[in-house]
Each structure stands twice: as structure tokens, then as C-alpha cells.
N, C-alpha and C positions, 0 to 999 in steps of 0.2 A: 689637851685634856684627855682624849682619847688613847696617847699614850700613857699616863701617867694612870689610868683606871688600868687600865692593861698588864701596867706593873704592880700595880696595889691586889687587883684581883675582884675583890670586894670591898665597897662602896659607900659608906656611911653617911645617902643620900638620897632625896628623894628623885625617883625615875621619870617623873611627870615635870620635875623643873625644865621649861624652856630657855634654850645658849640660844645666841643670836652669835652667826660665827663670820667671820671674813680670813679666808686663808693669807698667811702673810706676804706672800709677793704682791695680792691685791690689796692689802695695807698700803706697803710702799709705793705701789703705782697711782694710788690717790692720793699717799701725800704729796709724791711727786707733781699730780696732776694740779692738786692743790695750788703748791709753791709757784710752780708757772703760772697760775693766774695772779699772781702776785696779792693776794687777798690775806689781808691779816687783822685782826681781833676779831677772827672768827669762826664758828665751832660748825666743824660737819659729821657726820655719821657715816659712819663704816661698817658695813656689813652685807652677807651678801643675800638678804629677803628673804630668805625660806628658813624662819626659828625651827627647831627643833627638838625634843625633849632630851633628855639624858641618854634616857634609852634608845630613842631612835637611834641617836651618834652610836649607841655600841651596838645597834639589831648591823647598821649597815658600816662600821667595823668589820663584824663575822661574817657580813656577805662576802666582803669586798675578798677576802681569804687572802690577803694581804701583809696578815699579821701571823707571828705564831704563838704567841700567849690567846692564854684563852678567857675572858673576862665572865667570871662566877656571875655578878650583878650586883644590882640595888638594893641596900636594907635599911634604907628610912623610908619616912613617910611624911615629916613633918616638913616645915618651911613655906615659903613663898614660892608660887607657883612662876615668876618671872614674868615677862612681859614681850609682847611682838615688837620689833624692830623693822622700820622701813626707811630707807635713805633713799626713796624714790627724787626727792627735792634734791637732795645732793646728787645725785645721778646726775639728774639733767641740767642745774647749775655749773656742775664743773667739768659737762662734756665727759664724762668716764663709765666706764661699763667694766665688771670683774672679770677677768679670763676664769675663773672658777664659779659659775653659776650658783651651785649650792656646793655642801659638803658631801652629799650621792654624787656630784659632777667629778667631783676630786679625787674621790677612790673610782672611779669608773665604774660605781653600778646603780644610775641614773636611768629611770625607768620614760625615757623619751616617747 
């Protein structure tokens, strides 16, 4: 997502929507986790707890100075504000924990 704003520039969206994000190697390692328990017709949730708005993903983006495009911003306003996501139940059902905490953890600027 964060790429793809990056190359667009500006945004034709509202900045308050909340993404509930899970980086993709910790995808894989929960399906992986998943499949080992050999569990099936049944749905888990992935993601790594800490929603976040649009904006935040691009404030900590431009921290992270990571990137070299520079993202202009948001110009809607309208839409669904999104919703928090918790996979705490899947957490501990299927013994897995994300190597990427949040999406601040992932670009290294995670305010510990």
C-alpha cells in the first residue's frame, strides 16, 4: 500500500480510514503454522494488532527515510472509517507470534 501511495503521490482517500496490516513473511509463517496443525474448514485472522490510519502508514513512511519518493497526501474525506482487527484468539490457538510487531517495528522506527 505504502508503495503504491508513494508512486501515485496523491491519494484520492480518506486519511482517517484504518488498514489492519500483517507484513508478508508473517502471512506465510501462520499459514505455515496453520497447516501444521493440521486444522481445516477453518478461518483465522492475520494481522499484526496495532490498526492504523492511512496516514499514520505514510507519517511513519517519512520517518522511517527509507524511501525516496515523497508522498504529497490525502484528498478525500468521504467513506468508511474501517474497523480494529485483533487475532489475539489466533495467536494463542495456533502457538504463533509475528516477527514484525507492528508496521513502526518493520521500518525500524518503533517508539519502545
Amino acid at each position: 500500500m505504502h508503495l503504491y501511495y508513494l508512486k501515485q503521490g496523491t491519494i484520492e482517500a480518506n486519511p482517517h480510514h484504518l488498514v489492519n496490516l500483517i507484513h508478508y513473511e508473517d502471512a506465510a509463517s501462520l499459514c505455515v503454522a496453520i497447516l501444521k496443525k493440521k486444522l481445516r474448514g477453518r478461518l483465522f485472522l492475520g494481522c499484526d494488532n496495532h490498526p492504523v490510519s492511512r496516514q499514520e502508514v505514510m507519517d511513519l513512511v517519512a520517518k522511517s527515510g527509507k524511501f525516496d519518493n515523497t508522498f504529497v497526501g490525502f484528498t478525500g474525506t468521504d467513506g468508511v472509517l474501517g474497523k480494529k482487527l485483533n487475532n489475539s484468539k489466533t495467536r494463542e490457538e495456533i502457538g504463533w507470534e509475528p516477527k514484525y510487531k507492528s508496521f513502526a517495528h518493520c521500518l525500524g522506527v518503533a517508539a519502545e
